[in-house]
C-alpha positions as CSV (number, residue, x, y, z in Angstrom):
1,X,28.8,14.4,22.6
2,X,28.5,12.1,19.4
3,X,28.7,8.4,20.2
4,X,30.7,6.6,17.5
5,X,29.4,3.2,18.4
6,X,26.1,3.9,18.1
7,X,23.9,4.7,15.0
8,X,20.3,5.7,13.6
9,X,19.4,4.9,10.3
10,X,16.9,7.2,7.7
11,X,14.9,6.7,4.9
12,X,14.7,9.4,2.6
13,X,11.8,9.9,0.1
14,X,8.6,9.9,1.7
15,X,10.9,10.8,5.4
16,X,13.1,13.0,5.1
17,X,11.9,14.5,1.2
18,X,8.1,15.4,0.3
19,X,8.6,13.9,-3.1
20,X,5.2,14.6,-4.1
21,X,5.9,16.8,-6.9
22,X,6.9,14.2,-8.7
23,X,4.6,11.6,-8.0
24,X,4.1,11.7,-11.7
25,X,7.0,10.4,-12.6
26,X,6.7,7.3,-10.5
27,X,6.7,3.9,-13.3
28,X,4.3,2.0,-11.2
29,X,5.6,-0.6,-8.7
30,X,7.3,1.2,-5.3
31,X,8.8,-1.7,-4.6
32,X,11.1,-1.6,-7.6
33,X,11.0,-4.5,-9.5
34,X,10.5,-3.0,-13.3
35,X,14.3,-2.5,-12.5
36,X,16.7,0.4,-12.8
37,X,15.7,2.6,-16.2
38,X,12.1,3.5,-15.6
39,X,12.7,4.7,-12.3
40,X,16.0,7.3,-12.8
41,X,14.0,9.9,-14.4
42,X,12.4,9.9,-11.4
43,X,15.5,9.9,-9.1
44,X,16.9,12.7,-11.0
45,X,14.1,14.7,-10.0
46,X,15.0,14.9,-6.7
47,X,16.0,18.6,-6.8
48,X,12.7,20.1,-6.4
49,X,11.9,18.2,-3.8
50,X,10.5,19.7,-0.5
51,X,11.9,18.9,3.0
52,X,9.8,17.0,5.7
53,X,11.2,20.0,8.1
54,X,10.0,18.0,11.0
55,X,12.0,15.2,10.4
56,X,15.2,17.2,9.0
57,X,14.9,18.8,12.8
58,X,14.9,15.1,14.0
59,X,18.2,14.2,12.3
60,X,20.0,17.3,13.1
61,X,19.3,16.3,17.0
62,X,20.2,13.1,15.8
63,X,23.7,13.9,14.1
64,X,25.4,15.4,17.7
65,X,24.8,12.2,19.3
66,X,25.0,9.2,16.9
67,X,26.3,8.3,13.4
68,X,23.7,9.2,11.1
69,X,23.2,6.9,8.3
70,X,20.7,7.5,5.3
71,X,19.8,4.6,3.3
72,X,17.2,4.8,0.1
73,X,15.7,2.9,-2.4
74,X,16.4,5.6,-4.7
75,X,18.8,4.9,-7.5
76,X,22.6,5.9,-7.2
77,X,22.4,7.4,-10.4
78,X,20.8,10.6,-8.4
79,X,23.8,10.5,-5.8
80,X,25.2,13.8,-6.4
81,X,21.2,15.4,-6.5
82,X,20.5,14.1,-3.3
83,X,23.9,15.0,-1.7
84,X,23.4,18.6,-2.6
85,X,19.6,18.1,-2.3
86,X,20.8,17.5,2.0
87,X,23.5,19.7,1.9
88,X,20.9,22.6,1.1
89,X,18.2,21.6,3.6
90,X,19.5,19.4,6.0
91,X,22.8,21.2,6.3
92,X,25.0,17.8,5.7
93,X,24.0,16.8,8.9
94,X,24.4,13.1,8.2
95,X,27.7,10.9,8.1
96,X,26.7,8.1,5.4
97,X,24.2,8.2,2.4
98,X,23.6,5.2,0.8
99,X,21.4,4.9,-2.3
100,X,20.3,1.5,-4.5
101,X,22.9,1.1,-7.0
102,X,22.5,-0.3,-10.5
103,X,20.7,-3.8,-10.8
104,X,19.9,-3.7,-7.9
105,X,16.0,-5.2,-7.6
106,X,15.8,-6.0,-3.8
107,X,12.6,-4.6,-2.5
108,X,12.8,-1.3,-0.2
109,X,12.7,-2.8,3.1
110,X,15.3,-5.6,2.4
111,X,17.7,-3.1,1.4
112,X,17.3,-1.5,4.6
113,X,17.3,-4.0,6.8
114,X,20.2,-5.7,5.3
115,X,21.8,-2.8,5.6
116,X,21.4,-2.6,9.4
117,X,22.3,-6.0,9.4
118,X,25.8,-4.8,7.7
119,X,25.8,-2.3,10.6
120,X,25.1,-4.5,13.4
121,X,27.8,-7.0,11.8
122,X,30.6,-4.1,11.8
123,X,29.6,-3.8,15.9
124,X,27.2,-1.0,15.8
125,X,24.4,-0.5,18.0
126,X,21.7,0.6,15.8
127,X,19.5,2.7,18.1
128,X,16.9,3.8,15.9
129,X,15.4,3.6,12.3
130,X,13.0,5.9,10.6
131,X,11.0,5.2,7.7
132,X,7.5,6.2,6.1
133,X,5.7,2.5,5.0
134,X,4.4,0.4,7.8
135,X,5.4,-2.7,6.1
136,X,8.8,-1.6,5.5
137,X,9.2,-0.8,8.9
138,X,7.7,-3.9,10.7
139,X,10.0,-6.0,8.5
140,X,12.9,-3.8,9.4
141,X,12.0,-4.5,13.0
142,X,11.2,-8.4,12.7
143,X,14.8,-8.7,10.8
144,X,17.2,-6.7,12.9
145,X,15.6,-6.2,16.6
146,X,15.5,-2.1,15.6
147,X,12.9,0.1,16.6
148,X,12.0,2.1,13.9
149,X,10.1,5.8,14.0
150,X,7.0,5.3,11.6
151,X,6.8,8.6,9.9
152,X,3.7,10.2,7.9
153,X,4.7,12.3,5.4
154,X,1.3,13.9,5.2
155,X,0.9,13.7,1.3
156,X,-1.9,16.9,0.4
157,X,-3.0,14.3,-2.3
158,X,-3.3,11.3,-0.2
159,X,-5.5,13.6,2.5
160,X,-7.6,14.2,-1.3
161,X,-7.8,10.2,-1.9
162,X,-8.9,9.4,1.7
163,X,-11.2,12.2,2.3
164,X,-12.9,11.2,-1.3
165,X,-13.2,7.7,0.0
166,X,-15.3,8.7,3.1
167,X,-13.0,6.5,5.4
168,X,-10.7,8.5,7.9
């Protein structure tokens, strides 16, 4: 029976969307400071991306119980792509999607952990957050008290890169 009170919170590219193929399209910085313009192209590409089935399964389990909140660093200006993107593999099984809106410069894992803090404020009990960089997710933890799931999205090219090194 799904729990009103309480919530889990998920990141999006890199844990819930193998956005890989478009890697390309990627400006430079991940944390987002060139701003808002370099980076749509690459929001709007969101389409074609693949599901992290693993961790679509996760939030699906996640969904009967809890609220399930989606918060990204990806720009609003790919809102409806990434609505229909988890309508089609995810099966809307989520009850909030939040993306960065315009001018917007904060860094990923301020976002998201202010965010939960927003959350937390509005008397939820945030069980659980998931999310694919380690940093992001220690800062999430050290700022709001919430667990959070550290997921690998497996990258084929980062396997390439670290088997090239020799380290692994």
């Amino acid at each position: 029976m799904k729990n009103t009170n309480l919530a889990v919170v998920w990141d999006l590219d890199g844990t819930l969307a193998d956005n890989s193929q478009r890697r390309h399209l990627a400006p430079g910085d991940p944390q987002w400071t060139a701003g808002d313009a370099p980076w749509d192209e690459w929001a709007l590409a969101c389409g074609d991306d693949m599901p992290i089935m693993g961790s679509v399964v996760r939030m699906r389990m996640d969904y009967a119980y809890y609220q399930v909140h989606i918060c990204s660093s990806r720009g609003a200006i790919a809102y409806e792509q990434t609505r229909d993107w988890l309508g089609r593999t995810a099966g809307k099984c989520y009850d909030y999607l939040t993306l960065r809106t315009r001018g917007d410069c904060r860094p990923g894992k301020v976002l998201k952990a202010e965010y939960i803090l927003g959350l937390q404020a509005d008397g939820l009990t945030v069980m659980l957050a998931y999310e694919d960089i380690k940093e992001d997710a220690d800062y999430i933890t050290e700022m709001t008290g919430v667990q959070v799931m550290l997921v690998n999205p497996a990258y084929e090219w980062i396997e390439v890169l670290r088997d090239s090194s020799g380290t692994g």
